[in-house]
KOLVEXVEX-919252 format. One record per residue: x, y negated, z negated of N, C-alpha, C in turn; residue in one letter; residue number from 1. Coordinates in steps of 0.001 Angstrom, whole numbers, plus 500000, padded with zeros to 6 digits. Layout:
KOLVEXVEX-919252
      nxx      nyy      nzz     caxx     cayy     cazz      cxx      cyy      czz   rest    nr
        X        Y        Z        X        Y        Z        X        Y        Z      a   NUM
...
end
This chain:
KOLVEXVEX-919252
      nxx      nyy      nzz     caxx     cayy     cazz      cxx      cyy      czz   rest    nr
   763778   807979   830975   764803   807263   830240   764972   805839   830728      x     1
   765053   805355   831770   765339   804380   832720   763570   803578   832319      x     2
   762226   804340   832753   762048   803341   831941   761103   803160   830301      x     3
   761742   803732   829433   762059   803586   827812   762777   802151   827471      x     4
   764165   802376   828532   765566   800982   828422   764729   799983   828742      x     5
   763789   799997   830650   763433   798612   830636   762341   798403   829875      x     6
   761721   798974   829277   760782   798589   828299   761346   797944   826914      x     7
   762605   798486   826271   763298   798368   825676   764097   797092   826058      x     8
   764264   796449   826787   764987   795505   827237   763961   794090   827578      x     9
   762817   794752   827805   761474   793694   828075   760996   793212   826612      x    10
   761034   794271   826080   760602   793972   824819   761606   792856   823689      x    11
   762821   793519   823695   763617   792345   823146   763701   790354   824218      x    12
   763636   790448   825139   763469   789490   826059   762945   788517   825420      x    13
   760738   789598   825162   759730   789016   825099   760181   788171   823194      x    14
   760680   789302   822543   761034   788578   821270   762126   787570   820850      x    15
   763201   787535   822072   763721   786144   822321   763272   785182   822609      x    16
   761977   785509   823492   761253   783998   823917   760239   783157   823422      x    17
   760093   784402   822095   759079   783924   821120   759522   783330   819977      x    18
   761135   783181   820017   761819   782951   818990   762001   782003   819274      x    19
   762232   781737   820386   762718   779863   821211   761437   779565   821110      x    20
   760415   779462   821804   759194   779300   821328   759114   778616   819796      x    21
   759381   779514   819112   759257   778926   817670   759946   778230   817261      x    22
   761475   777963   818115   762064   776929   817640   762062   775584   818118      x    23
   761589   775861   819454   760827   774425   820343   759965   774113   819339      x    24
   758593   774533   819021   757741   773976   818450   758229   773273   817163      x    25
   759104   773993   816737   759489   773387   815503   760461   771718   815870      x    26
   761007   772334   816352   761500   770789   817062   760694   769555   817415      x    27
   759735   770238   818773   758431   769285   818873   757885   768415   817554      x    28
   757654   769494   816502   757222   768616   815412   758378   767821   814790      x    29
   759363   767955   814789   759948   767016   814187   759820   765542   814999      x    30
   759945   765830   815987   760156   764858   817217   759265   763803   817327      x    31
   757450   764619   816956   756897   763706   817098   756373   763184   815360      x    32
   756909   763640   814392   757237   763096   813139   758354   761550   813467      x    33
   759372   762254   813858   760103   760824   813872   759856   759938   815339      x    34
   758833   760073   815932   758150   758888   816469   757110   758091   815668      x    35
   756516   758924   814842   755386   758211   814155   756099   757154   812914      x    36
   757528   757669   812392   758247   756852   811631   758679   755450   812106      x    37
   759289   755733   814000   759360   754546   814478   758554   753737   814584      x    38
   757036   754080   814646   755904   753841   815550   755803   752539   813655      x    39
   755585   753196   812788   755203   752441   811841   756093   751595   811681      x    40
   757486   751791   811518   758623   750730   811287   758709   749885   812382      x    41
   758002   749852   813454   758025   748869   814510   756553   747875   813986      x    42
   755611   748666   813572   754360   747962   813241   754726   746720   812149      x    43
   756008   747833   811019   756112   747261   810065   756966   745457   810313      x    44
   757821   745976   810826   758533   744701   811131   757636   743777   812256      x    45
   756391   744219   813133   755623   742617   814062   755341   742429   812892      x    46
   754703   742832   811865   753885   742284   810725   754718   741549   809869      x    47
   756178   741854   809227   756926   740987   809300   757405   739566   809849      x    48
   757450   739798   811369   757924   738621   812337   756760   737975   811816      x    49
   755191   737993   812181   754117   737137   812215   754517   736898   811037      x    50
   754581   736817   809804   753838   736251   808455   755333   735554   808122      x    51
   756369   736255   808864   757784   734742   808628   757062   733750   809717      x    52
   756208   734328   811277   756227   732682   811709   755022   731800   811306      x    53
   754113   732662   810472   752907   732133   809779   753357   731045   809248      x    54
   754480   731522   808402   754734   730770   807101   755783   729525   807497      x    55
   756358   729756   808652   757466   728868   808671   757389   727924   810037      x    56
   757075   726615   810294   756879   725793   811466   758596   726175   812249      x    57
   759519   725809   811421   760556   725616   812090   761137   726815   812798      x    58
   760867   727934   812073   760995   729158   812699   760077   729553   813674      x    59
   758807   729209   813756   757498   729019   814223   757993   728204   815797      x    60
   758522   726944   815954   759220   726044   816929   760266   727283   817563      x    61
   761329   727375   817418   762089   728134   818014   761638   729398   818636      x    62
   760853   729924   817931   760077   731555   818363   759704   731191   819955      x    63
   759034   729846   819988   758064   729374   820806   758904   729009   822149      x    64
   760337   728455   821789   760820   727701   822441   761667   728763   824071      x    65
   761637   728040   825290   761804   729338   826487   763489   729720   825751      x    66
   763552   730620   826714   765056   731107   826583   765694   729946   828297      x    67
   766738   729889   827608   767873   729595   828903   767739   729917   830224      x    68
   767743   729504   831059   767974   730231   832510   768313   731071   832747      x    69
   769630   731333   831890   771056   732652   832473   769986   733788   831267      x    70
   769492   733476   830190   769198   734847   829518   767645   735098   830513      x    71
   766832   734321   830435   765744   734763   831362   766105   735387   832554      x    72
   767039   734968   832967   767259   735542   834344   767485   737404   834407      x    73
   767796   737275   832816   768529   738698   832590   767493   740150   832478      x    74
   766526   738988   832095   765132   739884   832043   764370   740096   833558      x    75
   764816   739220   834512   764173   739632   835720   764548   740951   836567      x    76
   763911   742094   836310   764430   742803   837105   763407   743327   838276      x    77
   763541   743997   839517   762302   744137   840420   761748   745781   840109      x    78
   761299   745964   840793   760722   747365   840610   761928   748226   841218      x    79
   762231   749435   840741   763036   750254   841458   762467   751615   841405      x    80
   762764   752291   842957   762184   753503   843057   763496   754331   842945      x    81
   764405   754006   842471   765564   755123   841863   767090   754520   841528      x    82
   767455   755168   841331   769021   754862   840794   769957   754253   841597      x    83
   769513   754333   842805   770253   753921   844270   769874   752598   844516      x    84
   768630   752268   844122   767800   751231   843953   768653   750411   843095      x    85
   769034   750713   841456   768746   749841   840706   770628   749736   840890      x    86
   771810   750335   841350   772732   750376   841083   773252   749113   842751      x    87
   772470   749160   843637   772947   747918   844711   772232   746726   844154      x    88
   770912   746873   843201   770530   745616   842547   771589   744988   842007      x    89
   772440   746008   841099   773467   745348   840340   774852   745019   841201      x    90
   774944   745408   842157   775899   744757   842911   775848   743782   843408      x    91
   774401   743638   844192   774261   742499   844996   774053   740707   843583      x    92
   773693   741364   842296   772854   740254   841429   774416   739492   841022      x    93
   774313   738316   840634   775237   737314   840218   775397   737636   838600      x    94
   776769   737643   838266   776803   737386   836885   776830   736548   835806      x    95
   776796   736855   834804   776271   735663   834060   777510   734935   833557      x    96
   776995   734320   833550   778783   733335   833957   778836   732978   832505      x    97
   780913   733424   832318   781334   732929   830934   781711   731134   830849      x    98
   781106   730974   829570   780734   729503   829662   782816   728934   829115      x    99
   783668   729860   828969   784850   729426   828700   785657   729255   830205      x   100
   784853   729938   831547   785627   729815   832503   784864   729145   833803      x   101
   785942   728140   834422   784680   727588   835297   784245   728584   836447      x   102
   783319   728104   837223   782517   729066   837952   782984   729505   839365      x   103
   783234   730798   839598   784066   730906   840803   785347   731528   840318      x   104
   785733   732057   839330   787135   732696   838998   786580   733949   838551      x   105
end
Protein backbone atom coordinates (compact mmCIF):
# COMPACT_ATOMS: atom_id res chain seq x y z
CA UNK A 1 0.00 0.00 0.00
CA UNK A 2 2.72 2.48 1.12
CA UNK A 3 4.31 1.84 -1.98
CA UNK A 4 1.13 2.09 -4.61
CA UNK A 5 0.76 6.00 -2.60
CA UNK A 6 4.50 6.75 -3.34
CA UNK A 7 4.18 5.72 -6.71
CA UNK A 8 0.97 7.44 -6.77
CA UNK A 9 2.38 10.57 -5.47
CA UNK A 10 5.61 10.31 -7.88
CA UNK A 11 3.54 10.00 -10.54
CA UNK A 12 1.34 13.08 -10.07
CA UNK A 13 4.73 15.15 -9.13
CA UNK A 14 6.20 13.82 -12.48
CA UNK A 15 2.83 15.27 -14.24
CA UNK A 16 3.15 18.57 -12.45
CA UNK A 17 6.52 19.03 -13.75
CA UNK A 18 5.63 18.34 -17.11
CA UNK A 19 2.97 20.76 -16.93
CA UNK A 20 5.38 23.62 -15.80
CA UNK A 21 7.58 22.36 -18.32
CA UNK A 22 4.97 23.12 -20.80
CA UNK A 23 4.25 26.23 -19.50
CA UNK A 24 7.92 27.48 -19.34
CA UNK A 25 8.34 26.56 -22.85
CA UNK A 26 5.45 28.26 -23.77
CA UNK A 27 6.58 31.32 -22.16
CA UNK A 28 10.17 30.90 -23.54
CA UNK A 29 8.51 31.27 -26.85
CA UNK A 30 6.78 34.13 -26.28
CA UNK A 31 9.79 35.75 -24.80
CA UNK A 32 11.91 35.16 -27.47
CA UNK A 33 9.02 36.29 -30.03
CA UNK A 34 8.95 39.58 -28.28
CA UNK A 35 12.70 40.00 -28.51
CA UNK A 36 12.73 39.48 -32.14
CA UNK A 37 9.86 42.34 -32.25
CA UNK A 38 12.31 44.57 -30.32
CA UNK A 39 15.24 43.35 -32.21
CA UNK A 40 13.42 44.63 -35.56
CA UNK A 41 11.86 47.85 -34.10
CA UNK A 42 15.33 48.80 -32.96
CA UNK A 43 16.70 47.92 -36.59
CA UNK A 44 13.69 49.74 -37.70
CA UNK A 45 14.21 53.03 -36.12
CA UNK A 46 18.78 53.07 -36.83
CA UNK A 47 17.36 52.87 -40.32
CA UNK A 48 15.20 55.64 -39.57
CA UNK A 49 17.87 57.84 -37.61
CA UNK A 50 20.41 57.26 -40.77
CA UNK A 51 18.12 58.30 -43.71
CA UNK A 52 16.74 61.53 -41.34
CA UNK A 53 20.69 62.20 -41.02
CA UNK A 54 21.25 61.25 -44.74
CA UNK A 55 18.83 63.63 -45.67
CA UNK A 56 19.30 66.44 -43.34
CA UNK A 57 22.93 68.49 -42.85
CA UNK A 58 21.50 70.39 -39.96
CA UNK A 59 20.30 67.48 -38.17
CA UNK A 60 23.36 65.71 -39.62
CA UNK A 61 25.64 68.82 -37.57
CA UNK A 62 24.08 68.31 -34.24
CA UNK A 63 24.04 64.33 -34.34
CA UNK A 64 27.81 64.94 -34.78
CA UNK A 65 28.23 67.56 -32.33
CA UNK A 66 30.06 66.19 -28.48
CA UNK A 67 27.68 66.25 -25.64
CA UNK A 68 28.51 68.69 -22.65
CA UNK A 69 30.89 67.79 -20.00
CA UNK A 70 28.24 67.22 -17.17
CA UNK A 71 26.16 64.74 -19.71
CA UNK A 72 29.41 62.90 -20.90
CA UNK A 73 30.50 62.65 -17.66
CA UNK A 74 27.25 60.74 -16.97
CA UNK A 75 28.19 58.11 -19.30
CA UNK A 76 31.54 57.44 -17.61
CA UNK A 77 31.16 54.68 -15.55
CA UNK A 78 34.23 52.11 -14.42
CA UNK A 79 33.92 48.52 -14.39
CA UNK A 80 32.16 47.08 -11.35
CA UNK A 81 32.50 43.68 -9.88
CA UNK A 82 29.15 44.08 -7.85
CA UNK A 83 26.62 46.12 -6.26
CA UNK A 84 28.92 47.16 -3.41
CA UNK A 85 31.08 48.30 -6.13
CA UNK A 86 28.71 50.33 -8.05
CA UNK A 87 26.65 51.79 -4.90
CA UNK A 88 30.22 53.62 -3.12
CA UNK A 89 30.82 54.65 -6.91
CA UNK A 90 27.72 56.58 -6.43
CA UNK A 91 28.57 58.00 -3.25
CA UNK A 92 31.90 58.91 -3.69
CA UNK A 93 30.90 60.55 -7.70
CA UNK A 94 29.91 64.40 -7.76
CA UNK A 95 26.56 65.48 -8.86
CA UNK A 96 25.43 67.02 -11.61
CA UNK A 97 24.95 70.27 -10.67
CA UNK A 98 21.50 72.22 -11.04
CA UNK A 99 22.25 75.02 -13.34
CA UNK A 100 19.36 77.22 -11.17
CA UNK A 101 21.62 76.85 -8.01
CA UNK A 102 25.10 77.99 -7.51
CA UNK A 103 27.64 75.35 -6.79
CA UNK A 104 28.20 74.21 -3.28
CA UNK A 105 24.50 74.38 -1.81
Amino acid sequence: GRIAAALTDTRAAIDTLQAAVGVLAQEEEKLRGDLNAAHRLALTREQKIQRLLNENQQLRDWFNTALPADVARLHQRPGFTGAADYLRWLSESESVPNPGQPPGD
